[in-house]
Structure formats: C-alpha cells, structure tokens
MDTraj code that builds the backbone (N, CA, C; nanometers):
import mdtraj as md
import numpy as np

residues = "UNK UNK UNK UNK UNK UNK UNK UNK UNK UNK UNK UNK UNK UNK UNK UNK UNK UNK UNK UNK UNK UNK UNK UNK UNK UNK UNK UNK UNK UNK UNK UNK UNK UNK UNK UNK UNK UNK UNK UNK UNK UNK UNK UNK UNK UNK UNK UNK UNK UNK UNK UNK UNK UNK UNK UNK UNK UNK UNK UNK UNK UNK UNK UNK UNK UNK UNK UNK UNK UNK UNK UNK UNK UNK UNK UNK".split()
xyz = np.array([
    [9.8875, -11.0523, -8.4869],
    [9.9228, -10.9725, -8.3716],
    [9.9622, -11.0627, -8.2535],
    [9.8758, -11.1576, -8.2033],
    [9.9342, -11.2948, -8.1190],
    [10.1000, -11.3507, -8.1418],
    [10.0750, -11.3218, -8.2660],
    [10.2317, -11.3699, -8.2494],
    [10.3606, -11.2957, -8.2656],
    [10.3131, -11.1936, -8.2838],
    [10.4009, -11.1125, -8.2433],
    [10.4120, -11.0813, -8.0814],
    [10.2643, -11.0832, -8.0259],
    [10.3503, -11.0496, -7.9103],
    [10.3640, -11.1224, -7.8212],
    [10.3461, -11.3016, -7.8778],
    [10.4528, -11.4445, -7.8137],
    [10.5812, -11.3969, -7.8088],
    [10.5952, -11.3562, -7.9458],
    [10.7559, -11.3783, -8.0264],
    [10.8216, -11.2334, -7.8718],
    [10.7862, -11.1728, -7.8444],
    [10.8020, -11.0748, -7.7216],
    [10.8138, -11.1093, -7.6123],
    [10.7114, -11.1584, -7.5827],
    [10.6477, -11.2839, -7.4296],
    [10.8229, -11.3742, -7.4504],
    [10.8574, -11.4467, -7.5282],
    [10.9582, -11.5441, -7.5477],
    [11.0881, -11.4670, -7.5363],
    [11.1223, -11.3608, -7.5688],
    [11.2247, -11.2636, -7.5376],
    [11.2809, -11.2577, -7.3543],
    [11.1767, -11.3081, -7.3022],
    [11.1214, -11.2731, -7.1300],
    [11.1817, -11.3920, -7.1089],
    [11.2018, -11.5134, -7.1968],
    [11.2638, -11.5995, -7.1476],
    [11.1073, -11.7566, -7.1055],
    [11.0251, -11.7072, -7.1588],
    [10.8972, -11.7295, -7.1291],
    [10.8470, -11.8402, -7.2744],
    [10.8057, -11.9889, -7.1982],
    [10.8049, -12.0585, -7.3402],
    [10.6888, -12.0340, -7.3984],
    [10.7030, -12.0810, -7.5414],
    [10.5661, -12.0476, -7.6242],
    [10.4151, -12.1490, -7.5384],
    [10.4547, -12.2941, -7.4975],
    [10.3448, -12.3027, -7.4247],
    [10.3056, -12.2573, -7.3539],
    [10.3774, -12.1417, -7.2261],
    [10.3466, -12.1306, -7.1118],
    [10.2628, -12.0341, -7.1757],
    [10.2034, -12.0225, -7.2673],
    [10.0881, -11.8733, -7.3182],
    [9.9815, -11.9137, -7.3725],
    [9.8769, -11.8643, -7.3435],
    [9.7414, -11.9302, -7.3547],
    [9.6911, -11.7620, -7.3297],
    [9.5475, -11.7529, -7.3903],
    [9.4803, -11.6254, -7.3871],
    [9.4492, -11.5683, -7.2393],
    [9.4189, -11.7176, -7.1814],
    [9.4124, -11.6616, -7.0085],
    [9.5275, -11.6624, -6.9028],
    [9.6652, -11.6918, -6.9753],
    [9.7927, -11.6339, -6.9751],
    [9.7858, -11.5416, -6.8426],
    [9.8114, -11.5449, -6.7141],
    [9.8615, -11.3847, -6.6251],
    [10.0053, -11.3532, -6.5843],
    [10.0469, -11.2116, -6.6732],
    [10.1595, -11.2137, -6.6493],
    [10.2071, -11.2057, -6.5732],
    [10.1742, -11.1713, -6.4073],
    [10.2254, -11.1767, -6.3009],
    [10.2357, -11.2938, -6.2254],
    [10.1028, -11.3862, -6.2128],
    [10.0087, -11.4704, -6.1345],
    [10.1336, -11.5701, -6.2413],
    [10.0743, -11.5720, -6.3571],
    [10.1419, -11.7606, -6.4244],
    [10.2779, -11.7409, -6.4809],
    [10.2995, -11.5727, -6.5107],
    [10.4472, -11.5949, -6.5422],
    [10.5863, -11.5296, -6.4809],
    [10.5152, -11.5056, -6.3543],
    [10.6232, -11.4625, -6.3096],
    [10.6549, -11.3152, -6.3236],
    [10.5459, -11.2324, -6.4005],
    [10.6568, -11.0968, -6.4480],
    [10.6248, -10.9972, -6.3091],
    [10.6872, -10.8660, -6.3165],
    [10.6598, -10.8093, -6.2001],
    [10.6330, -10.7025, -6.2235],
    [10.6594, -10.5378, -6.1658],
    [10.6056, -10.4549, -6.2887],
    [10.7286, -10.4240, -6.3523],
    [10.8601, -10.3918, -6.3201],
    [10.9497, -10.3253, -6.3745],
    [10.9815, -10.4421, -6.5906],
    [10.9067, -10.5648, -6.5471],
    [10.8418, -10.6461, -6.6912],
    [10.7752, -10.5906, -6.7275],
    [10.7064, -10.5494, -6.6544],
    [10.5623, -10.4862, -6.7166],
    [10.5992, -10.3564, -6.8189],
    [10.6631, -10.2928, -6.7455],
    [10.7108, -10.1610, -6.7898],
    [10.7861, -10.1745, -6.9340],
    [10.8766, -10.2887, -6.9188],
    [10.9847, -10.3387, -7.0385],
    [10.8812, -10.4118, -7.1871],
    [10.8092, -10.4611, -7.1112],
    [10.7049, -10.4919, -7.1864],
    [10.5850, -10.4225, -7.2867],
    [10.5179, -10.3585, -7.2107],
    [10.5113, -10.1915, -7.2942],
    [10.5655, -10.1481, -7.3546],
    [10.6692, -10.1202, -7.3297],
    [10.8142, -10.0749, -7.4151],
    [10.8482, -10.0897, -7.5229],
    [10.8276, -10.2259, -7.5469],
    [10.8347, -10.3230, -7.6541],
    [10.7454, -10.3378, -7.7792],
    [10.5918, -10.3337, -7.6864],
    [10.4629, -10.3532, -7.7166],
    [10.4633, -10.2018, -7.8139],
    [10.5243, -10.0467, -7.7652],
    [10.5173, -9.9819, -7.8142],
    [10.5830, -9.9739, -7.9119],
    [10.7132, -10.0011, -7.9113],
    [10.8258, -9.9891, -8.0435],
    [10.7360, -10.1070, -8.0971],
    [10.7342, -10.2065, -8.1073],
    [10.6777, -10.3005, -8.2198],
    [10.5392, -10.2513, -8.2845],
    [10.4150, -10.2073, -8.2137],
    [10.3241, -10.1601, -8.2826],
    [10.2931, -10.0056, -8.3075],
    [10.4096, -9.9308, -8.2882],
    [10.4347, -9.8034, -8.3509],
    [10.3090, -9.7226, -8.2665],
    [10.2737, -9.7578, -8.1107],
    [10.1801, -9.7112, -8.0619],
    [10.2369, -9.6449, -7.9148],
    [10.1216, -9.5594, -7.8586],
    [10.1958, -9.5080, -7.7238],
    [10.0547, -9.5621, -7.6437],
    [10.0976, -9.6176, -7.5211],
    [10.0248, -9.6859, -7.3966],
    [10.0152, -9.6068, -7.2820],
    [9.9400, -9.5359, -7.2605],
    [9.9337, -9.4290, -7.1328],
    [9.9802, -9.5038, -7.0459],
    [10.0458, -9.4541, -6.8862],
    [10.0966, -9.4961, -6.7615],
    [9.9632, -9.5643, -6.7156],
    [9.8319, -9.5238, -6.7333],
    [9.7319, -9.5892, -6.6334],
    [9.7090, -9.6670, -6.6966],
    [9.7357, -9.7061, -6.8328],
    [9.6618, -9.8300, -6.9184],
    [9.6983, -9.9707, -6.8903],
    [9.8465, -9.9460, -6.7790],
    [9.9105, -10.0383, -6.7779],
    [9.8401, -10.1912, -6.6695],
    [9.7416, -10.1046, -6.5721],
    [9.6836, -10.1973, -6.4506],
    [9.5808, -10.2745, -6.5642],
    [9.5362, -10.2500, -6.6781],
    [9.4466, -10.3220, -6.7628],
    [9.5211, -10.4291, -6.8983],
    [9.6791, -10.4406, -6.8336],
    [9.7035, -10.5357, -6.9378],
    [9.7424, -10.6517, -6.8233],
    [9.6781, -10.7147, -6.7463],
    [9.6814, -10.8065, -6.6466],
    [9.7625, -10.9841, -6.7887],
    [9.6379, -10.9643, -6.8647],
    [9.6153, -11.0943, -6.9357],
    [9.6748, -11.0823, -7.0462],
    [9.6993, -11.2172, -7.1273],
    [9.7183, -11.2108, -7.2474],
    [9.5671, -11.1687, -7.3456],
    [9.4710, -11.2123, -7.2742],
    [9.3271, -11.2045, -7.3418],
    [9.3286, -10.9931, -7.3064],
    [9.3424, -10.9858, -7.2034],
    [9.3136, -10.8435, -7.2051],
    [9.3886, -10.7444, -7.3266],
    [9.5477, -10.7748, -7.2905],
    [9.6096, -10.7075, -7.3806],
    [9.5724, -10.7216, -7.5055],
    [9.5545, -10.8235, -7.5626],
    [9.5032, -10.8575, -7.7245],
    [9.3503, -10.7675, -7.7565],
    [9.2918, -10.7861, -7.6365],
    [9.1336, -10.6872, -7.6523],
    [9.1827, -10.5135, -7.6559],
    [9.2894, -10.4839, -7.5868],
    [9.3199, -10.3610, -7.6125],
    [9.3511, -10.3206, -7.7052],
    [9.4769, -10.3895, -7.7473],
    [9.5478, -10.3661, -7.8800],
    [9.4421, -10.3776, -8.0070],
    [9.3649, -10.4443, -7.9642],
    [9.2542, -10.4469, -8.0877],
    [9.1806, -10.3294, -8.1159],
    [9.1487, -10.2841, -7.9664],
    [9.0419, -10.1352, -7.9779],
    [9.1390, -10.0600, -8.0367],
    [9.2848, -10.0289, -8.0265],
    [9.3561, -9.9525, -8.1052],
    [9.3557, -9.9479, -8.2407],
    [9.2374, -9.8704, -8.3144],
    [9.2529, -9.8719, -8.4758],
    [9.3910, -9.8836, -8.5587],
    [9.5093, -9.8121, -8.4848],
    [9.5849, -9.7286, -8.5432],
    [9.7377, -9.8312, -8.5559],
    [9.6798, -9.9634, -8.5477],
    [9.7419, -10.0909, -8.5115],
    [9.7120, -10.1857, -8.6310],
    [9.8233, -10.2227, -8.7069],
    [9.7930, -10.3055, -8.8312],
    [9.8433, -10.4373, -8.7689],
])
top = md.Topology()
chain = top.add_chain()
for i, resn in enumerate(residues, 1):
    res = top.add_residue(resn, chain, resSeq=i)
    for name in ("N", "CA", "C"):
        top.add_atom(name, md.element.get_by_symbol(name[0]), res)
traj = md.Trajectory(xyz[None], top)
C-alpha cells in the first residue's frame, strides 16, 4: 500500500526521498488543499474506496494516511 501511494505522492512531482512516514503534506511538501483534494481523488480511484469531505483534515501525514487506509477493511 506505501507504495502505491509514493508511486501517487511522485505523480505531484514529489521525489521518492522527499517521503518518509512523518512526511507533511503541506508543512514538507508543499501541497495545499486544492492537492489535497486531487489527492483523495486518486487515493480513491486507486483503492476503489470513498473518503468523506471531513476525513480529509486527518490525512495531515504520510503516517496518518497509511493508519487510515489501514482501518479501512475494504482495502486490499
């Protein structure tokens, strides 16, 4: 699942080092929300999942998002 959603993160134009679990996508990489939004987006078409509008203030991190996506059973 990490690497899939590098291989995403890198789409952003974003290198594979600049990602580490404590990774912030705003703070270390620059994103803003209308990324954020595109990002989700992505996050959804690739893991065949839907991300509520409020879920979005809790994907700050790379460590967070990976803890979410995890609580999502419905995520292979």
């Amino acid at each position: 699942m990490k690497e899939r959603i590098i291989e995403i993160l890198k789409e952003f134009g974003i290198p594979e080092s600049a990602i580490t679990e404590q990774t912030h996508f705003s703070r270390d990489l620059g994103m803003d929300s209308l990324d954020t939004v595109d990002l989700v987006m992505q996050l959804e078409k690739e893991f065949g999942i839907r991300i509520p509008d409020e879920d979005y203030e809790k994907l700050t991190t790379m460590q967070s998002l990976l803890t979410y996506l995890h609580a999502d059973q419905s995520i292979a």
